[in-house]
N, C-alpha and C positions, 0 to 999 in steps of 0.2 A: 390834305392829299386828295384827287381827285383824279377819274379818268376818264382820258381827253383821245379820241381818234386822230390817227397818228396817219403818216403819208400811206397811201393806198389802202387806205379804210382802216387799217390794223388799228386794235385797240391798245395804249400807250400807257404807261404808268407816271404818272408826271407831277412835280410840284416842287416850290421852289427849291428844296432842299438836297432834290432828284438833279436837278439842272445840272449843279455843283456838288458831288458828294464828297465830303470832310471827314478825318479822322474815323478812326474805327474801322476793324477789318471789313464789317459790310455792314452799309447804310442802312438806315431803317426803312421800312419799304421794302424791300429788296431779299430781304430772308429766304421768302418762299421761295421765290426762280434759282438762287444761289444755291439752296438746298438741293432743286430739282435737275440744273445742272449738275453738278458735285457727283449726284448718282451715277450718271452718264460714264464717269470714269472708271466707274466700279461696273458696269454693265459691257461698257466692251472690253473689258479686261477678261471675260468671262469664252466669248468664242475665239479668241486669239487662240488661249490656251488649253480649250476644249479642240482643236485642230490638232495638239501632240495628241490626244488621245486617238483621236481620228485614224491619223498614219497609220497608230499600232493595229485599231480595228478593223482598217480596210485592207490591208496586207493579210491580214486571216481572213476575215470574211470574202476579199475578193480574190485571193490568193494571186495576192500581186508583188512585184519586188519595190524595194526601194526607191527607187529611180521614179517608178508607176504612182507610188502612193504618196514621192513629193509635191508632186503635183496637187496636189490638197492645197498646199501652201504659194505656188505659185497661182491658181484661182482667185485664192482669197487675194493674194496682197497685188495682184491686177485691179482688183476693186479698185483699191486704193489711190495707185498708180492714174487711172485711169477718167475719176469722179473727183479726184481731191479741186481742179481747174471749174468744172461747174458748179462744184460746191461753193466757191470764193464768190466767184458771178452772182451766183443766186443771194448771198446774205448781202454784197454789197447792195442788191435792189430789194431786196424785202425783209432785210434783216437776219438774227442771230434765228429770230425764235422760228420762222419758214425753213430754215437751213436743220434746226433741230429736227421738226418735226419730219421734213422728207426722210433724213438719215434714221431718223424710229422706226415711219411705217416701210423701208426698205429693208431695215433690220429684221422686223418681225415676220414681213414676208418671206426673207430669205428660209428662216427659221421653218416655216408654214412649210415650206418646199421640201423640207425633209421626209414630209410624211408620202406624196407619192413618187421619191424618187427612191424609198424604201421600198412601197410595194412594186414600183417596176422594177426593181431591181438596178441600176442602171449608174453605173459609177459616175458617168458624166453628167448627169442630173445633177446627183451629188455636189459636181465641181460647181454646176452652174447657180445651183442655192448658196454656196459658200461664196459667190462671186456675188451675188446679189445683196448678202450679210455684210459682207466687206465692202460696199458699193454706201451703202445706208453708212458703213462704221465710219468710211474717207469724212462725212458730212459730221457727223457727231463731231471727230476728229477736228477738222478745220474749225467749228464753231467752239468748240467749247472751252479749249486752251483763251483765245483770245475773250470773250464773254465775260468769262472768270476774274482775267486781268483789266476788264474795262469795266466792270459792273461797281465798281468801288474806285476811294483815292488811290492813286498811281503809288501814294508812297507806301500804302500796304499791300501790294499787287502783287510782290514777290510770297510772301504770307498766305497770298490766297490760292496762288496757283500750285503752291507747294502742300497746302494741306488739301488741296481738290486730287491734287494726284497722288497724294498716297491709297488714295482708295484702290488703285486703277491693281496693286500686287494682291488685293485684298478680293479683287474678285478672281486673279487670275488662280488663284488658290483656292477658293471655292470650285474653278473651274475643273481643276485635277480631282480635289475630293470626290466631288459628284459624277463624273465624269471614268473616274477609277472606279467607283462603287454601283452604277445604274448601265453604263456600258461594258466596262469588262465584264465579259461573262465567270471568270475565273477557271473556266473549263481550258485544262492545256492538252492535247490530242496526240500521243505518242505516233511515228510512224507506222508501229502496227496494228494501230487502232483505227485511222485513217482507212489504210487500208480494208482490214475489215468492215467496216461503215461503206467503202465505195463497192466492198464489193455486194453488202447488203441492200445497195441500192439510197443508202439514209445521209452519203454525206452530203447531197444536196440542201437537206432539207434543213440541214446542222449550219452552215452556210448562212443558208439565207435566216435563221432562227440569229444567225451573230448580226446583220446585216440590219433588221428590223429593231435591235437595242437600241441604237442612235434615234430612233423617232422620239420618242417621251421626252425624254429630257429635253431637245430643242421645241418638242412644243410647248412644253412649259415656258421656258424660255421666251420661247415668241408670244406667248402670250401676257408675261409678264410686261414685256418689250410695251407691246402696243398700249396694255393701261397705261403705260406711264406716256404714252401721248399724248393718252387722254387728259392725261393729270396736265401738261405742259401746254395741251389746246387751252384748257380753259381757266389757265392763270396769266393773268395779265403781265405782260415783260415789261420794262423800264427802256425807254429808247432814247430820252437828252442824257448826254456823255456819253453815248457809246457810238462807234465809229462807224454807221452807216447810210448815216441821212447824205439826200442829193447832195450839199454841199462839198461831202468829202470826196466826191468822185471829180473834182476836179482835174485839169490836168495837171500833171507831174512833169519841172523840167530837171527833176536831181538827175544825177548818173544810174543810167540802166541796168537793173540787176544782175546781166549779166557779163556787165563789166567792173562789176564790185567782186576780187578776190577770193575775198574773207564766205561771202555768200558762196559763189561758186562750189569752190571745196566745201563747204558744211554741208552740201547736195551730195556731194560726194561720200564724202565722209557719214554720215546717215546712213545711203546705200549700203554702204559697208556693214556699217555697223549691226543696224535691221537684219543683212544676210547674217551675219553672225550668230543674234541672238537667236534667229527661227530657227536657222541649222542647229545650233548647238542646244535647245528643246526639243525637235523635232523628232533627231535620232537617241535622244536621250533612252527612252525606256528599251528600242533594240538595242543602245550599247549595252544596259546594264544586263538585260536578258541576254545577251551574248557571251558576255566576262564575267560574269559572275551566277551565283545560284538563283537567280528571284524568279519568280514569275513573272506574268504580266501584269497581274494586277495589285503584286507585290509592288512590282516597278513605277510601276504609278502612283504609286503611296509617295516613294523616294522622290520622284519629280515633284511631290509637294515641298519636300526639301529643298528641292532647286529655290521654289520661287519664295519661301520662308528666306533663304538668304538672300535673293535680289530685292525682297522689303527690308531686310533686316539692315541691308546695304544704302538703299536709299536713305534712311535715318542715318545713320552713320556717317555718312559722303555728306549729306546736306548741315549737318554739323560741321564738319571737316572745311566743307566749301566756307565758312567763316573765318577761316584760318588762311585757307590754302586759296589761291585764283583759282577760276574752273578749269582754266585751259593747261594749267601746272598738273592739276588734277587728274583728270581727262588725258595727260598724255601720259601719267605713273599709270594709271589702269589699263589701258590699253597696253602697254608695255608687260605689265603682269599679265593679262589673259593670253597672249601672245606665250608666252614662257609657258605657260596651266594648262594649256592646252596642246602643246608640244609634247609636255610631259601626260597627258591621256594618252596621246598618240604611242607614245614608243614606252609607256607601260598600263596598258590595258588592264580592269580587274577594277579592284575596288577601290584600288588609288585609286583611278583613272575615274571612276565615279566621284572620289571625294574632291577631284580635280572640276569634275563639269559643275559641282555646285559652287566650288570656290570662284568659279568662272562668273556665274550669274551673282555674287557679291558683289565684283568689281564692275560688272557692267550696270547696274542699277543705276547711275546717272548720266547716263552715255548719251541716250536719247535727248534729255531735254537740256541736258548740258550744252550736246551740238545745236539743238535747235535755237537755245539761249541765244552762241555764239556766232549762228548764222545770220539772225535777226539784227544783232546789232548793228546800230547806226541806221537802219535801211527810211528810215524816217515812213512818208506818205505811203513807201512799200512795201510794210510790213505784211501786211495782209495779203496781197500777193505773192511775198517771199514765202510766207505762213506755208503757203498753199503748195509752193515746189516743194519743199520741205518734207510737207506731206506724202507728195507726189514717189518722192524719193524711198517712201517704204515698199518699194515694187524689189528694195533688195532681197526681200523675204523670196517673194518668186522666183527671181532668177538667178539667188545662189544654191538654193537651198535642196534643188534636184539632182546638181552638179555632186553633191556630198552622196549621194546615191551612185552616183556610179562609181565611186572608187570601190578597190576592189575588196576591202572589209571597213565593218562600219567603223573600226578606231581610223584607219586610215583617212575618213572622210573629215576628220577634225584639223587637218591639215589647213583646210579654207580658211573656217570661223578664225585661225592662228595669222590667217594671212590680212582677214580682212582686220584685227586688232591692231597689225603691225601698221595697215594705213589708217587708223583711228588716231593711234599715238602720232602719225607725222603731219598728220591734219593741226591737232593740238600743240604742238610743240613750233610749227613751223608756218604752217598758213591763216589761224585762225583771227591775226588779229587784224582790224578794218583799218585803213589808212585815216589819216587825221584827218584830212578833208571833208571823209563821208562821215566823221563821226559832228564833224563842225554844220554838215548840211544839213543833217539832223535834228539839231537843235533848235 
């Protein structure tokens, strides 16, 4: 093994073994960046779900309504929306590992920004670091899926990318833990406490004391962020086999992606779906704090619960998927969350809690399911479908403010019930590619 300077200087990991890689989940060689990738899924799993905690914070600390505070969520997942198109551009010309590294140091800066949009006070600062977090995340996102599955043989590819993302519930659970314990202050403020506080002249102070908790933790965070840049600057990536060199940017005369079906709707069908799952996190800790006794940072404990059952579902579902087609699958679950979530609605309380977590069981293969079933066939245009795909997580944004203005928070679950029911018709009814494009493919 030896390393060889790779097109536009980069340094390349290469040898004849690398050229063609055979049998075995991941090639020798190749351990390190696999590793170092792999993390990547476990680290943006961590500000997705550090966002539900956000909402519940900024609505105290800013004394905002729901409507106000989804906006958190529409920020972030504009990132996404809006960088997933440059992100594709930039790895098809300089590769997976320039695409990683942007989306880290955008990460960590996002991160970094907390600290003075805490001392200014300034909600919209706020929105604008969470926009820059999710900006760096689109890039992780578009590289790392496809990496994963190209850094080894194709026939273990399904193996790889399936144990890369179970990491991804493993941080979003870390994220509540820490998140629940270093943010919530535990302090709950009766109305005539408040009162007295404003008329003491201290409830400012009390405010802006909730409003400065969110610094630490994301500077940690970001600072954890950019070591591991560091660590990804300066280990060498593998670049024969993997789909970026000149040659693959030829032209393409298959059928246009957005005249392929099957693709179309999985755009769709994402959108949905992403709205879904943010609303239905989002407002998770006000529903509970609203119908039942917890606190807030009781409630956040319970949101750990949430996402314990959307890991505990993905092992489950991806066993299952041996069994069952995805798109069979995929349309039973969607069909159940639809129903789970009807039933929060019209009985609020603890059911209705033990509903929103049953909810996040069945959605745990929803995302890459569709994404599976969007991808298929698209041959030369994967990588670009990859990328709308992505694109299409901007459901998070703009469904998930709309569930704010209904006029109680059970009521707003009405959406996440609607967007399920177009998940299920996606699956049952559009997802499957016509024969042609599956034969172009080939």
């Amino acid at each position: 093994m030896s390393l060889a300077a790779g097109p536009a200087g980069k340094t390349n990991l290469t040898s004849s073994s690398d050229a063609r890689p055979k049998g075995g989940l991941i090639p020798s060689g190749r351990m390190l960046p696999f590793v170092l990738v792999t993390a990547l899924f476990f680290l943006w799993g961590v500000p997705n779900n550090l966002n539900d905690i956000l909402i519940s914070q900024f609505m105290k600390s800013f004394e905002m309504t729901r409507l106000q505070a989804g906006l958190v969520q529409s920020a972030f997942y504009m990132g996404y929306f809006l960088l997933a198109i440059p992100a594709a551009q930039l790895m098809r010309r300089a590769g997976y590992k320039a695409g990683i590294l942007a989306g880290l140091c955008l990460y960590g800066s996002g991160c970094i920004l907390f600290w003075p949009a805490a001392i200014l006070s300034r909600y919209w600062f706020f929105l604008m670091a969470l926009f820059v977090i999710a900006s760096g995340l689109s890039f992780l996102e578009t590289a790392a899926s496809p990496f994963i599955i190209q850094v080894g043989d194709p026939a273990t590819a399904e193996q790889r990318i399936n144990f890369s993302q179970a990491f991804n519930p493993l941080g979003s659970i870390t994220a509540v833990l820490l998140g629940s314990r270093f943010i919530f202050s535990g302090i709950e403020l009766r109305p005539a406490q408040i009162a007295a506080m404003r008329a003491q002249h201290t409830y400012t102070s009390y405010l802006r004391s909730e409003t400065l908790r969110v610094v630490n933790p994301y500077l940690v965070l970001g600072a954890v962020v950019l070591f591991w840049a560091v660590l990804i600057a300066f280990t060498p990536f593998p670049h024969a086999g993997l789909d970026y060199s000149k040659e693959s940017r030829t032209h393409d005369t298959s059928k246009p992606l957005w005249m392929r079906k099957h693709f179309a709707f999985s755009v769709a069908a994402q959108f949905l779906y992403v709205g879904a799952q943010v609303g239905t996190w989002s407002f998770f800790i006000a529903y509970a704090m609203r119908y039942t006794d917890l606190t807030q940072r009781a409630a956040g404990y319970w949101l750990t619960a949430v996402l314990v059952a959307f890991t505990a579902g993905r092992f489950v579902s991806t066993w299952l998927l041996r069994l069952i087609p995805g798109a069979t699958l995929l349309g039973v679950y969607g069909a159940l969350n639809a129903v789970i979530c009807a039933i929060a609605v019209l009985w609020p309380g603890w059911i209705g809690v033990g509903c929103l977590i049953a909810v996040s069981f069945f959605m745990s293969i929803m995302y890459p399911t569709i994404f599976a079933l969007g991808v298929k066939g698209l041959g030369q245009r994967t990588k670009s479908g990859s990328a709308f795909i992505v694109m299409s997580i901007v459901g998070g944004a703009a469904l998930t403010p709309l569930m704010g203005v209904a006029s109680t928070v059970a009521l707003g679950y009405i959406l996440p019930a609607l967007c399920f029911v177009g998940v299920a018709v996606y699956a049952w009814f559009l997802a499957k590619p016509e024969p042609e494009e599956l034969t172009e493919a080939a």
